[in-house]
C-alpha positions in Angstrom: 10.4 20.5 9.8 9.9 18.6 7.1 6.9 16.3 6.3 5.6 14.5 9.1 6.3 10.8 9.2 5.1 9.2 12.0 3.9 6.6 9.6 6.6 5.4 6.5 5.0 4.3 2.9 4.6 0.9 2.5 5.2 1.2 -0.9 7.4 4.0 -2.6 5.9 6.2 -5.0 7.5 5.4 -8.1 9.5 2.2 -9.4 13.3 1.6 -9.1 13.2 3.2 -5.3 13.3 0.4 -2.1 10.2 0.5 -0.1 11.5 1.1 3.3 15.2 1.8 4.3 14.6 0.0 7.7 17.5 -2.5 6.4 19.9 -0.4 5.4 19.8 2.6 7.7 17.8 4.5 9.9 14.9 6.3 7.5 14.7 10.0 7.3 17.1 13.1 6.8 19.2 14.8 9.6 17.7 18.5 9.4 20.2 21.3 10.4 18.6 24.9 11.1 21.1 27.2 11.7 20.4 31.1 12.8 21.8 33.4 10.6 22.1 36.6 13.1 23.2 34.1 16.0 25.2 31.0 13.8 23.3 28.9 16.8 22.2 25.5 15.1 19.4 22.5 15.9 18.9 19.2 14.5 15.9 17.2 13.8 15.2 14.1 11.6 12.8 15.1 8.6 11.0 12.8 6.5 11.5 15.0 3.0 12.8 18.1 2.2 9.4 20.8 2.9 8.8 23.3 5.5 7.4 26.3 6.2 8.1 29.3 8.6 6.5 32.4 8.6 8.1 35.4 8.0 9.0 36.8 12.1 8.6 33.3 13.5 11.6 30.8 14.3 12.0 27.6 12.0 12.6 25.5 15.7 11.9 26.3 19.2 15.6 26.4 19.9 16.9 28.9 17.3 15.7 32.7 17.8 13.3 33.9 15.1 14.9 35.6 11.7 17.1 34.3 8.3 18.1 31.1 8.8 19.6 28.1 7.0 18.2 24.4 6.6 20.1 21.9 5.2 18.8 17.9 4.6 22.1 15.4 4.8 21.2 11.9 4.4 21.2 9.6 1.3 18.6 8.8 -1.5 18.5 5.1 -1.9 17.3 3.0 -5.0 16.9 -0.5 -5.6 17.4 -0.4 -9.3 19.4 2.3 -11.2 16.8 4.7 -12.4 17.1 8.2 -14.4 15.4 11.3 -12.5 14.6 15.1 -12.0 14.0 17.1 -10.0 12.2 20.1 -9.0 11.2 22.4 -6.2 8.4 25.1 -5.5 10.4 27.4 -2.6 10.0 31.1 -1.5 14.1 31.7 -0.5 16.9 29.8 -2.1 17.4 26.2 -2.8 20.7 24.0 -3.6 20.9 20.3 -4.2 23.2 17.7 -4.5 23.1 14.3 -5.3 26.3 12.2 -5.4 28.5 15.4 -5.4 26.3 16.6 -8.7 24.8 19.8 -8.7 21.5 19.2 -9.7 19.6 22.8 -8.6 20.9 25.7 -7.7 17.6 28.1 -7.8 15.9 31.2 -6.1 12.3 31.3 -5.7 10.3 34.3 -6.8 7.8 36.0 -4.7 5.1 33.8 -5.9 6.7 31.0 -4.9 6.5 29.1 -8.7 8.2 25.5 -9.2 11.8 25.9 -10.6 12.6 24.8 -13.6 13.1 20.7 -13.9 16.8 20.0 -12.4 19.5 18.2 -15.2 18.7 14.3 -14.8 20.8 12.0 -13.1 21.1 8.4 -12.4 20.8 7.2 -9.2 23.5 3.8 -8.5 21.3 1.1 -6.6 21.7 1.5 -2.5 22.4 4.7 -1.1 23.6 7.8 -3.1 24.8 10.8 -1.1 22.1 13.7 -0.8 22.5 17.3 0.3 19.6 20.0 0.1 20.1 23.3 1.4 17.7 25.9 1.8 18.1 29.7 2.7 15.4 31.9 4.0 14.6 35.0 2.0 14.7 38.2 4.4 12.0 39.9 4.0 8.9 37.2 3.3 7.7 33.5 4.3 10.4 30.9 3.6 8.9 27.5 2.3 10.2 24.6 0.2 8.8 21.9 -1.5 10.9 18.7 -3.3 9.7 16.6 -6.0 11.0 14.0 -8.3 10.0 11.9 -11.3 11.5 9.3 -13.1 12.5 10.3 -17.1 10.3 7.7 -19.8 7.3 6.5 -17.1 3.6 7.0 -17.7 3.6 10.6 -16.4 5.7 12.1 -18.7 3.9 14.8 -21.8 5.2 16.6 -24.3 6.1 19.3 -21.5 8.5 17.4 -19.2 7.7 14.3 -16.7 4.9 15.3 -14.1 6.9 15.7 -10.3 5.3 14.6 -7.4 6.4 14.4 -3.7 9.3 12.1 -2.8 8.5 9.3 -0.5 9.7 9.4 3.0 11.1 5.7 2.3 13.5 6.6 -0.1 15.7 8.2 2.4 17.7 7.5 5.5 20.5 8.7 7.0 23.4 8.0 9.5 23.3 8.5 13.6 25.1 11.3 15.2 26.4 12.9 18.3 25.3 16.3 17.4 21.8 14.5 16.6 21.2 12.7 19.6 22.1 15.6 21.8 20.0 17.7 19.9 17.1 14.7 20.0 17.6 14.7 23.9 16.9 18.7 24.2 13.7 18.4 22.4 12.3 15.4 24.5 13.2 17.5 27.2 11.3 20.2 26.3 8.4 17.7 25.4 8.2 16.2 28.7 8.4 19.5 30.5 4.8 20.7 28.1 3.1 17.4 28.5 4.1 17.2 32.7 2.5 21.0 32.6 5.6 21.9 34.9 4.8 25.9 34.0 1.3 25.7 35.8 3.8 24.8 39.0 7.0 26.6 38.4 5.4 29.5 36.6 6.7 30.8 33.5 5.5 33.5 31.0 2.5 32.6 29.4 3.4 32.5 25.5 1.1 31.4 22.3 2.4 28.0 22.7 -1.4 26.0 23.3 0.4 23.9 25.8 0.9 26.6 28.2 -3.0 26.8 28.6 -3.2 23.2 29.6 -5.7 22.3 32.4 -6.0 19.0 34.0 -9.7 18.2 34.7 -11.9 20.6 36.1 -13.2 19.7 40.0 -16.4 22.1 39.7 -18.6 18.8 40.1 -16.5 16.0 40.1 -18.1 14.3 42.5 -21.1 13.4 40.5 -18.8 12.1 37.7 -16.0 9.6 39.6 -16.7 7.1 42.3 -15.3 7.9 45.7 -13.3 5.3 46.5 -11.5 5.4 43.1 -10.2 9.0 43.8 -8.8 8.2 46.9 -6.9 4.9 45.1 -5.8 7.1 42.5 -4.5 9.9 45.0 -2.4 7.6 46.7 -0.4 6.9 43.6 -1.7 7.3 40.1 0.8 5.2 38.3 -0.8 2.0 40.6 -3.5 2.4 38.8 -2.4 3.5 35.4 1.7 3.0 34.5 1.2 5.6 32.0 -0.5 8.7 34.3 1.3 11.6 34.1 -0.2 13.2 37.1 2.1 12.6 40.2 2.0 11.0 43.3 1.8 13.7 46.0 1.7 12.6 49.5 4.8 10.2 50.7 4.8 8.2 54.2 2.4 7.2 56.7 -0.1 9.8 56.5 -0.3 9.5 52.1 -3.0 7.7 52.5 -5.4 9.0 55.1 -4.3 12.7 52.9 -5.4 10.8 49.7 -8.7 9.6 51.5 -9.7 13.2 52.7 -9.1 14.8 49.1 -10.9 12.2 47.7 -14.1 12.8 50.2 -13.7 16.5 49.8 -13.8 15.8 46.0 -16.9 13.9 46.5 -19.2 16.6 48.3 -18.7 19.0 45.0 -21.6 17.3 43.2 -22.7 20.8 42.0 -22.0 23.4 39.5 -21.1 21.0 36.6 -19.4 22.2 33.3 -22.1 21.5 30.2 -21.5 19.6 27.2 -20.0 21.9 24.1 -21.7 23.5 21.5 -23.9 22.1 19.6 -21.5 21.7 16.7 -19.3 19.3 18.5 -21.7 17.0 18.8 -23.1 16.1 15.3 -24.3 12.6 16.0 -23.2 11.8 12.2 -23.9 8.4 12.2 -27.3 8.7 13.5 -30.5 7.7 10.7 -32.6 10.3 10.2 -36.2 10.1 11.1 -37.3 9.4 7.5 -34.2 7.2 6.5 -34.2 3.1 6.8 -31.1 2.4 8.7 -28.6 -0.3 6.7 -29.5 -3.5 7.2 -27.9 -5.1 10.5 -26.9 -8.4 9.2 -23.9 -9.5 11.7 -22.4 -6.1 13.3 -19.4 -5.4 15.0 -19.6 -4.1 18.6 -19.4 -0.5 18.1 -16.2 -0.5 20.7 -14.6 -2.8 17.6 -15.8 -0.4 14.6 -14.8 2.5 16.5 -11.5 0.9 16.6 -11.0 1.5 20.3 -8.3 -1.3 20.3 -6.2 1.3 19.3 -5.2 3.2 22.4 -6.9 1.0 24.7 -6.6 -2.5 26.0 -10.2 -3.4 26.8 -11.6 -4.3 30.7 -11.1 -8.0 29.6 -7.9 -8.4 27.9 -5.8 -11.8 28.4 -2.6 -9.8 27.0 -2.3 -6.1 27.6 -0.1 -4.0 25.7 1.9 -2.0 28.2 1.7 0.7 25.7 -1.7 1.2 25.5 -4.7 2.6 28.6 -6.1 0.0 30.5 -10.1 0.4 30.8 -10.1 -2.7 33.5 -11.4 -0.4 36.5 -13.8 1.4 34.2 -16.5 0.6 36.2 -14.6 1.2 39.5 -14.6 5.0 38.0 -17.2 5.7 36.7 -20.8 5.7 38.4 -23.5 4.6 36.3 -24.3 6.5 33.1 -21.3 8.9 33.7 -19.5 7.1 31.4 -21.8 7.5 28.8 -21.9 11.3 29.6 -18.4 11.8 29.3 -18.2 9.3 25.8 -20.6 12.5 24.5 -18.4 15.4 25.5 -15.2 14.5 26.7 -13.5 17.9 26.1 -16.9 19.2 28.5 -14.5 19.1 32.1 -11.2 18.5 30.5 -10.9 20.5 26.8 -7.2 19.0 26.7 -8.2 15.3 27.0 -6.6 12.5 25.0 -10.0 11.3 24.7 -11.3 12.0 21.1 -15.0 13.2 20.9 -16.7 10.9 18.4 -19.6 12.3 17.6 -21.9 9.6 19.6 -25.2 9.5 20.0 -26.9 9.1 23.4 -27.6 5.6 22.0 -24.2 4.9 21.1 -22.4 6.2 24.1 -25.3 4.2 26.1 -24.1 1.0 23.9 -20.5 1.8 24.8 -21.0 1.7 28.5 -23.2 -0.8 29.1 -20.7 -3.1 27.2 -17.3 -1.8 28.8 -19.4 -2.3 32.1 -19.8 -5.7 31.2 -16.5 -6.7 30.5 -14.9 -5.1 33.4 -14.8 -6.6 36.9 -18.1 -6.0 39.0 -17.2 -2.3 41.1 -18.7 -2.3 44.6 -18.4 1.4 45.5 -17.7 2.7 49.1 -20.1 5.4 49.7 -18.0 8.5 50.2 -17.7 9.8 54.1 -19.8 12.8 55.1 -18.2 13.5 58.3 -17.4 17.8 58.1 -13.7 17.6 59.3 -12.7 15.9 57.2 -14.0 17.0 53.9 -12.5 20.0 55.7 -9.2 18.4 56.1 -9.8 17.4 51.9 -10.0 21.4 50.8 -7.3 22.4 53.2 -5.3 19.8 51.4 -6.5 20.5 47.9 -5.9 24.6 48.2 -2.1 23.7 49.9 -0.5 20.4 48.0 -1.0 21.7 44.6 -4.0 20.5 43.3 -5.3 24.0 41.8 -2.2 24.3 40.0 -3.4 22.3 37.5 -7.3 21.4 38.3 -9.9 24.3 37.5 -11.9 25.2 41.0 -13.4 28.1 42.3 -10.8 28.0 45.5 -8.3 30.0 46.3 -5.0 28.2 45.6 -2.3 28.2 48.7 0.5 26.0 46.9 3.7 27.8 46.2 6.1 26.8 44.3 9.6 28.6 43.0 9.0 30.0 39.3 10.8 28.7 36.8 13.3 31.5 36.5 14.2 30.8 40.0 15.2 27.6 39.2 19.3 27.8 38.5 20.5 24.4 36.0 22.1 22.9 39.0 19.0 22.4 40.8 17.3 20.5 37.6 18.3 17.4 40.4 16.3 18.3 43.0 12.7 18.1 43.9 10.7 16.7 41.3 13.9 15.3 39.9 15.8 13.9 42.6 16.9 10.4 42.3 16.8 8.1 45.8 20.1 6.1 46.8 19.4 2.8 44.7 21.4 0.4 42.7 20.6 0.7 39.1 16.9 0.0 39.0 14.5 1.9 38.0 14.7 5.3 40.0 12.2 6.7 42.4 12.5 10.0 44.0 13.5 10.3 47.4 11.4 9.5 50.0 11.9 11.9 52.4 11.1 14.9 50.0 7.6 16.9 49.6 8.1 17.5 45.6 5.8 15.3 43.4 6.7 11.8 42.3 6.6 11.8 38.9 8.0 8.6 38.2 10.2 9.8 35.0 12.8 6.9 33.5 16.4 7.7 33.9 15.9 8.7 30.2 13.3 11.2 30.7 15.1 13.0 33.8 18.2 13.1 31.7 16.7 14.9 28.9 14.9 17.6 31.5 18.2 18.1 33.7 19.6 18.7 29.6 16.7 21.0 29.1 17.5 22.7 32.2 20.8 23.7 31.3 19.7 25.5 28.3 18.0 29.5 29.0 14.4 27.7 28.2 13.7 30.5 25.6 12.5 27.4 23.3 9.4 28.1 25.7 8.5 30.9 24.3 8.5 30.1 20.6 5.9 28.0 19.2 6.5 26.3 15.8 3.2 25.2 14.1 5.0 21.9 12.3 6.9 21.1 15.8 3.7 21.7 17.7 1.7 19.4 15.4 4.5 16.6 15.3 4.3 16.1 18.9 0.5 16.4 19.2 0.5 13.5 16.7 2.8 11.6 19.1 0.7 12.2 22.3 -2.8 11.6 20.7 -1.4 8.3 18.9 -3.4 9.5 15.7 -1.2 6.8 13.8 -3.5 4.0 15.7 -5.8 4.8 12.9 -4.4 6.6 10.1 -2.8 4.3 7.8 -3.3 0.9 9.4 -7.0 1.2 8.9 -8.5 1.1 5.4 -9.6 4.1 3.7 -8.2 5.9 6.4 -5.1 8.4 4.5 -1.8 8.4 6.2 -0.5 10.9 8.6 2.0 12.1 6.1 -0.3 13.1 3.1 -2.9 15.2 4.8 -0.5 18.2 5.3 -0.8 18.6 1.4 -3.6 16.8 0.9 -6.2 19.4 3.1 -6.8 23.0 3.1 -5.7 24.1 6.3 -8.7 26.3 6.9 -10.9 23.3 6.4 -8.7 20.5 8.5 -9.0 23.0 11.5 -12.7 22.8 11.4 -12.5 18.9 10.4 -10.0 18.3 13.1 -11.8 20.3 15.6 -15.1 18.5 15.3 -16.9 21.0 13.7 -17.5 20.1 10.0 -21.6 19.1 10.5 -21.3 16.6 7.4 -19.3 13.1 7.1 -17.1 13.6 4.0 -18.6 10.5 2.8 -22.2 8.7 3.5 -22.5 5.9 6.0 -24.2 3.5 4.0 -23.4 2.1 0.6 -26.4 3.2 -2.1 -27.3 -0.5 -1.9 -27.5 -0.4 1.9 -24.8 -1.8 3.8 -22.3 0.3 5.8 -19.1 0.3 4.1 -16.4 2.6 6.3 -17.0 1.5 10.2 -14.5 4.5 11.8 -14.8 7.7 11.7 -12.8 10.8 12.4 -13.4 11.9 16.0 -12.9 15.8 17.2 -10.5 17.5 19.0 -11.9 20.9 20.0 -8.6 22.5 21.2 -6.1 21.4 18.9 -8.0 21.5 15.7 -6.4 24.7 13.7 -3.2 24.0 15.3 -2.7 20.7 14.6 -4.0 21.9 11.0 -1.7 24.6 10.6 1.2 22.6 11.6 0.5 20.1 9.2 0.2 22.3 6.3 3.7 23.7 7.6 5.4 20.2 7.4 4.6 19.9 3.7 5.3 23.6 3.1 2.4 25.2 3.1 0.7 28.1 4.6 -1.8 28.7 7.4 -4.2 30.2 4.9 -5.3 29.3 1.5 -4.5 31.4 -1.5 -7.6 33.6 -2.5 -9.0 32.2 -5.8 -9.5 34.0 -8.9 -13.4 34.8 -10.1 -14.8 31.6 -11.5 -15.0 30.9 -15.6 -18.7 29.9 -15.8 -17.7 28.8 -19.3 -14.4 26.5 -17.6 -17.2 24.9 -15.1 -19.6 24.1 -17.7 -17.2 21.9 -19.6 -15.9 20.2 -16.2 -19.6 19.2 -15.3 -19.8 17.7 -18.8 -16.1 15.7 -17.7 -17.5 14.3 -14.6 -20.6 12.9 -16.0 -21.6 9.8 -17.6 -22.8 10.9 -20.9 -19.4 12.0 -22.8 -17.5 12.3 -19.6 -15.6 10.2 -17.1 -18.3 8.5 -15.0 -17.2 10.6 -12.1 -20.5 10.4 -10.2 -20.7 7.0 -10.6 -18.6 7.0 -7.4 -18.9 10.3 -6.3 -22.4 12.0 -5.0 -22.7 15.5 -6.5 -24.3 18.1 -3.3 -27.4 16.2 -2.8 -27.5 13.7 -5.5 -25.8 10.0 -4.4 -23.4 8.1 -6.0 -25.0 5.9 -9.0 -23.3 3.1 -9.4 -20.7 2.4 -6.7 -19.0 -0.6 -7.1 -16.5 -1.0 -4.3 -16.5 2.0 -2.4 -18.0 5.3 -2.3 -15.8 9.0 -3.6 -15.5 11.7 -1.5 -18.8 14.0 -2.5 -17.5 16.5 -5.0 -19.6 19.6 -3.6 -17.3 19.2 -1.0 -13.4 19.0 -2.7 -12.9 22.6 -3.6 -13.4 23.3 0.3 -11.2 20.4 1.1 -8.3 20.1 -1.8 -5.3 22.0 -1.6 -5.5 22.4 -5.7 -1.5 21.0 -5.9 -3.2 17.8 -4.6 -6.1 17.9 -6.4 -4.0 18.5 -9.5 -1.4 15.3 -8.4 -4.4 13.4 -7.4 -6.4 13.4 -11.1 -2.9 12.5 -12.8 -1.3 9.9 -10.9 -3.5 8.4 -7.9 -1.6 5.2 -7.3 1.5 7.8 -6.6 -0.4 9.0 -3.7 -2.2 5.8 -2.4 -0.8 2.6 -4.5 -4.2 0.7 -3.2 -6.4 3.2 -4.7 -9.4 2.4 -6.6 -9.3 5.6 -8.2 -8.7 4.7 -12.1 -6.1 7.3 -13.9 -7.3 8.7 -17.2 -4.2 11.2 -17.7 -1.5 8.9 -19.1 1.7 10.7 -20.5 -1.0 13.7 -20.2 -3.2 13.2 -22.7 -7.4 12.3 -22.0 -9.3 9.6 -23.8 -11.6 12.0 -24.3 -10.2 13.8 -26.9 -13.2 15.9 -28.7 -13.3 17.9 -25.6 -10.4 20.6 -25.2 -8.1 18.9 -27.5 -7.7 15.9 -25.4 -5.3 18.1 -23.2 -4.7 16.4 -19.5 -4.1 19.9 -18.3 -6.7 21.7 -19.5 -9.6 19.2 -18.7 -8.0 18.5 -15.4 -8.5 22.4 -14.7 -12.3 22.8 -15.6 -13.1 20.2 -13.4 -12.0 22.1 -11.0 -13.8 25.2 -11.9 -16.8 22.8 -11.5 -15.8 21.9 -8.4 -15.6 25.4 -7.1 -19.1 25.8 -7.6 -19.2 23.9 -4.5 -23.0 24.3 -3.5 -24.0 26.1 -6.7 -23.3 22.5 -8.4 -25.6 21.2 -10.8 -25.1 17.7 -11.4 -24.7 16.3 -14.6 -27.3 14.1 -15.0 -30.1 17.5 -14.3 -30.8 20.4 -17.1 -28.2 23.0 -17.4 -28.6 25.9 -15.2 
């Protein structure tokens, strides 16, 4: 669906071209898909012109799978007049349009190879009128990837200017009925995954990963939440946390003396615990070694501040609370001593959909965490829970018959009944969970009178379920990989970290930037190495965050993200490696006749030399990690991927400084460095005797 943008540039890629389009008009492209066999069409905003769909699968939950159509309508805006090409790597058919010039009109082959460059063509200063439109071959994967470069800058060799991606700031585009209706379906369909409505109003189980949602499990939840906590939080979840998405299910005098029954009931299963994950979840990465000095302390952060918890969480103490963010002010009024702790270790352990990231703490850490979260949060003074047999009794008659199992893992049998979601006609999408009470233009409440959950849904959010409603809800059964991933970026607020942190990438790179094989395992928690050390060679810690895991979402999230930027689920199978190519590349990244590479960058075992700022990625680890178009992009123009970069470039108008060594050819040295770097762990490093 285009790349994903849930964070723009804050500087464009190339000169002449504004740096955000926020003053001019919304950013972004208005993306039409339209079916070929059915002529039904969606609309979704795209940051760029990429996808890709799998041969059999739909290019949007809302179109039926098969050829379809996808065409970008927006503008391309400049600040200065500037001269560019264009060119595209595509599997189906690609024409573009720029100011009512036809720039491209061109069919990818089977291997998907870039096109030819487009004639150039000067774009005015402001907005110039853009039209891309793609058509899916019938019989393979469809995909599509955009570049540009400017005619006479420093990329440019004798072959033609170097492309690289454009920048989701150079375009925007104009508002729309057909847009916002089609924006309101979508959100629909969103809120309908993330409120689990299936696991009540059943519906057939598809490969969409949201279907599988469970709440957390109750097998031992009494050992892990206070008492008198639960039975708060049964009475009405949103009193205790505005954002809680489970509802409030008991209404009228007796809510609360139903809440405090569940709640004791809940309390007597102390038993029969779920276990931490695997082993390979938990990689305590930034813990020392037993022969390693730890970095010297000097003045540390509290590890809540270098874990950069700030960023979904207001903290027990805060003067000012962002409404947007989770309160952790009753932590302690949850939580019974060291239960926090555990739970910091393995959050996915009782809930493997949590929000909560596993970050790969220690038991010292996640100890350091508590005790300080405890301390900032006002002193709990837990009820003990009520033993008395009737009415724990009353609490599993009430857990087996108001719904509870629908959503929370127990060995019970559940009782609740609901109407499946095929019983459920459109004009009944205003009933139930969705009914509004008699009120006068506040904000609504359901009525009062009615059994159905309170889910406390904005006039906004009902509107764009009763809209949902009305459509056959076959988008339910189609899972898009680049859909899937844009929301799940959404919901786990990965843009807290990634791209206002330093030396943290933005969202929108990784798609291209990552293998998708290896981001699944990355993602997932499950990569036993940090991609770089914790400590500087001369002993101080130099990046505080680090990338926490998400068990269950970790390939999807990674497959989606390779789709945004048009790329596939699996990597291409490489081509034996040229011992000769790899010789010549360990040469290039050396210091004696090469680039200095490992000055920066450890080579498998060997550290960095002579870091000066900030450590490289290790190189045993890039052929693993690179998608090779990256790699390739990243060598020749690193300020056009991140304009802060330390990263020096040595491939000016593609030549190399180093010109007794394969003629001084950009291309060709760029290339046996990667053969070297598909050694991987068979690297020698440069500095050691040939093998």
């Amino acid at each position: 669906m285009g790349r994903l943008f849930a964070l723009v540039l804050a500087l464009a890629l190339l000169p002449g071209i504004v740096a955000t389009a926020a003053d001019k008009a919304p950013a972004g492209l208005v993306l039409t898909y339209t079916s070929t066999a059915s002529t039904q069409s969606d609309s979704v905003l795209a940051s760029g012109v990429s996808l890709y769909v799998k041969h059999g699968q739909s290019p949007t939950p809302f179109l039926p799978a098969g050829p379809f159509t996808a065409a970008w309508e927006g503008a391309i805006l400049a600040d200065l007049r500037g001269t560019f090409v264009f060119q595209a790597a595509l599997g189906g058919t690609l024409a573009l349009e720029i100011n009512g010039v036809k720039l491209l009109s061109v069919t990818g082959a089977p291997g998907g190879t870039n096109s030819a460059l487009s004639a150039p063509i000067q774009l005015n200063k402001g907005a110039n009128a853009f039209k891309a439109t793609f058509v899916s071959p019938e019989n393979r994967d469809a995909f599509v990837r955009l570049n540009w470069a400017e005619k006479g800058s420093a990329l440019s060799n004798v072959e033609g200017p170097f492309t690289t991606p454009i920048p989701a700031a150079a375009f925007s585009h104009s508002p729309s009925p057909s847009l916002a209706a089609a924006t309101t379906l979508h959100l629909g369909r969103e809120l309908f995954l993330q409120f689990r409505c299936a696991n009540c109003h059943t519906a057939p189980r598809t490969e969409m990963p949201e279907l599988k949602m469970d709440a957390p499990s109750f097998e031992g939840i009494g050992a892990r939440r206070h008492y008198d906590w639960m039975a708060r939080w049964l009475v009405d979840p949103v009193a205790l946390r505005p954002s809680a998405r489970m509802p409030k299910l008991f209404h009228g005098d007796e809510a609360k003396a139903q809440a405090e029954a569940i709640a004791a009931f809940l309390a007597s299963l102390r038993g029969g615990e779920a276990k931490p994950p695997a082993a390979e979840y938990r990689t305590h990465q930034n813990e020392p070694k037993p022969d390693e000095t730890p970095p010297a302390a000097g003045e540390p952060k509290p590890l809540y501040e270098r874990l950069h918890c700030l960023g979904c969480h207001n903290p027990p103490d805060a003067a000012m609370p962002d409404p947007q963010k989770l309160s952790q002010k009753r932590v302690a009024e949850k939580f019974p001593a060291g239960k926090l702790a555990e739970y910091l270790q393995a959050p996915e352990a009782n809930d493997p959909w949590t929000r909560m990231p596993n970050f790969h703490l220690s038991a010292a850490e996640a100890k350091e965490l508590e005790a300080w979260l405890f301390a900032a949060a006002p002193k709990a003074n837990p009820a003990p829970a009520p033993t008395a047999p009737d009415l724990i009794e009353k609490g599993r008659q009430l857990v087996q018959t108001a719904g509870c199992l629908n959503c929370h893992p127990l060995k019970l049998e559940n009782q609740a009944k609901a109407p499946a979601l095929a019983e459920l006609a459109p004009e009944h999408w205003n009933r139930g969970c969705l009914a509004l009470s008699a009120g006068s233009g506040q904000a609504p409440t359901n009525d009062p009178s009615t059994k159905a959950p309170q889910f406390h849904f904005t006039l906004e959010q009902r509107a764009a379920l009763q809209a949902f409603g009305r459509t056959d809800r076959s988008a339910l059964t189609r899972h898009v990989p680049s859909e899937f991933a844009q929301r799940q970026l959404r919901d786990l607020n990965c843009a807290a970290c990634h791209g206002p942190l330093e030396g943290i990438p933005p969202l929108d790179l990784l798609g291209a930037k990552l293998k998708p094989e290896w981001a699944g395992r990355f993602i997932a928690g499950a990569i036993p190495h940090k991609i770089r050390y914790d400590a500087h060679p001369r002993g101080e810690p130099w990046l505080e965050a680090r990338m926490p895991g998400f068990p269950t979402r970790g390939v999807a999230l990674a497959t989606g993200l390779a789709a945004a930027n048009g790329f596939p689920p699996h990597s291409s199978s490489e081509p034996p490696n040229q011992p000769a190519l790899a010789e010549i590349g360990r040469k290039l990244v050396g210091k004696e006749g090469g680039f200095s590479c490992v000055s920066c960058h450890g080579v498998g075992k060997q550290l960095a030399m002579e870091v000066f700022e900030s450590e490289g990625v290790n190189l045993a680890f890039a052929a693993d990690r690179l998608q090779p178009d990256f790699y390739r992009r990243w060598l020749r123009a690193p300020s056009s991927v991140d304009p802060q970069t330390k990263m020096p470039a040595y491939f000016d108008e593609g030549k190399s400084p180093l010109e007794e060594i394969l003629g001084g050819n950009a291309e060709k040295q760029i290339s046996a460095i990667w053969e070297y770097l598909r050694l991987r762990e068979r690297m020698v490093p440069p500095d050691a005797a040939a093998p």
